[in-house]
C-alpha positions as CSV (number, residue, x, y, z in Angstrom):
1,X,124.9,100.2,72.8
2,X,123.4,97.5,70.9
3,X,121.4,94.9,71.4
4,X,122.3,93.3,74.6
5,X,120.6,90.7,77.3
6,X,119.6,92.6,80.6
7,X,119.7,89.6,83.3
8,X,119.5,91.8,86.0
9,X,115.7,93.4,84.4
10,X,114.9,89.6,83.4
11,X,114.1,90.4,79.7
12,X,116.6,90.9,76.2
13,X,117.1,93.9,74.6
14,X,115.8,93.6,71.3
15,X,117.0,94.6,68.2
16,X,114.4,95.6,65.3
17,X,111.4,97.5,65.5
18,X,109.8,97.9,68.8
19,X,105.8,98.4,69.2
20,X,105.0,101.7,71.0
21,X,103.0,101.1,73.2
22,X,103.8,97.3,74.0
23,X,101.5,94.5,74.6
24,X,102.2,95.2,78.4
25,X,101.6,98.6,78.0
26,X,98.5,97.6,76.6
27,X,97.2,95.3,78.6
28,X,97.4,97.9,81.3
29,X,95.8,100.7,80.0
30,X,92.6,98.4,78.7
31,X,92.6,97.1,82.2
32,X,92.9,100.3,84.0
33,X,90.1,101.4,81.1
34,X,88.1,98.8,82.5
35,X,88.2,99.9,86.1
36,X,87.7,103.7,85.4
37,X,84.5,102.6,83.3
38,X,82.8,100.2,86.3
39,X,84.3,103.0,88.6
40,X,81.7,106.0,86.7
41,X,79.1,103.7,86.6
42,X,79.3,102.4,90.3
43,X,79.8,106.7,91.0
44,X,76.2,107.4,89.6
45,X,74.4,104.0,90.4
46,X,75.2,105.9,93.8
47,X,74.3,109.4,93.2
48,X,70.9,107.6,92.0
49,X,70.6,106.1,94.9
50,X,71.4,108.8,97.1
51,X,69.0,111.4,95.7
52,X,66.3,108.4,95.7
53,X,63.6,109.1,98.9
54,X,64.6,105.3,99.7
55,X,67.7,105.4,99.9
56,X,69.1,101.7,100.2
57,X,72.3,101.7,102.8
58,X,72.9,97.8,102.4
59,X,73.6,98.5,98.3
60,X,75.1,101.7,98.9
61,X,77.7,100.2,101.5
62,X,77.7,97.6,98.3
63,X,79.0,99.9,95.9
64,X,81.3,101.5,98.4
65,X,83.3,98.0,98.9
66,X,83.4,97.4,95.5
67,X,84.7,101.0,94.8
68,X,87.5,100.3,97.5
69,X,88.3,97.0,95.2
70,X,88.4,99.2,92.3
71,X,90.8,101.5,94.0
72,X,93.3,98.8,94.7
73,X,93.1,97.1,91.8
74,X,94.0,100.5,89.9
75,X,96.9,100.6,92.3
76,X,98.3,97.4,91.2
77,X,97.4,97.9,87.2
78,X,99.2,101.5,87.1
79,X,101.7,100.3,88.5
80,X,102.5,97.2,86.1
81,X,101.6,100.3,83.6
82,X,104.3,101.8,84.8
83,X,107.1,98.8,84.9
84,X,106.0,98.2,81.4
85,X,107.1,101.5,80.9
86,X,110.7,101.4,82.1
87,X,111.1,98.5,80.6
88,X,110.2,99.7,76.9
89,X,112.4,102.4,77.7
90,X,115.4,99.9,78.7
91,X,115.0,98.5,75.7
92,X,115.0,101.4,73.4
93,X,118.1,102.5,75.7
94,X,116.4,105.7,76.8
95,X,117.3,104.8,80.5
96,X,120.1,102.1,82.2
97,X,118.0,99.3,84.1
């Protein structure tokens, strides 16, 4: 195969050594680490709340919105996880792009 450009994929094949996992790789999974750590802490600030006598809707509705928020932004981070993916996998020439 060799090392060839991919135009089509928008990126070059690269010869050499390749880091596993790449920088795009990376920057996913610390992002989506992010995310599942503010997504915990939001999940028991509720709990809290909720076995509280006074329980606070305002600031529980709150936490819900930003937990929605959360939700899409994992959608959109796994899924640049997951193009990194492929394309590491181009380039290695595990799969045709």
């Amino acid at each position: 195969m060799g090392c060839m450009n991919n135009k089509k994929e928008g990126f070059k094949r690269q010869c050499g050594i390749l880091k596993i996992p790449t920088e795009e790789e990376l920057e996913a999974l610390n992002m989506l680490r992010k995310i599942k750590k503010e997504v915990r802490w939001l999940r028991d600030e509720k709990e809290k709340i909720l076995r509280s006598k006074d329980s606070d809707n305002s600031y529980i509705d709150e936490l819900e919105k930003r937990l929605a928020q959360l939700k899409e932004f994992w959608k959109i981070w796994e899924k640049k996880r997951e193009e990194a993916i492929k394309k590491r996998m181009i380039m290695l020439g595990h799969i045709e792009g």
